[in-house]
C-alpha positions in Angstrom: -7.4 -0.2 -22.7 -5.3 -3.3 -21.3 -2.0 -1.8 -22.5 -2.8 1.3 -19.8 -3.2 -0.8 -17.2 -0.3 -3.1 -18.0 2.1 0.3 -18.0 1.0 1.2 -14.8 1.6 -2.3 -13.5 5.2 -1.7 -15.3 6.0 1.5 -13.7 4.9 0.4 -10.2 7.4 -2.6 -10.8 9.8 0.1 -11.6 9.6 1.2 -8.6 9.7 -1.2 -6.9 12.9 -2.6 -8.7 14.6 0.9 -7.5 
């Protein structure tokens, strides 16, 4: 389950890029 950690670490960059 690596790959649903590593989307929520993507999304919260997402944000953070915003």
């Amino acid at each position: 389950m690596l790959s649903l950690i590593l989307q929520q670490v993507l999304s919260l960059r997402k944000q953070i890029a915003a």
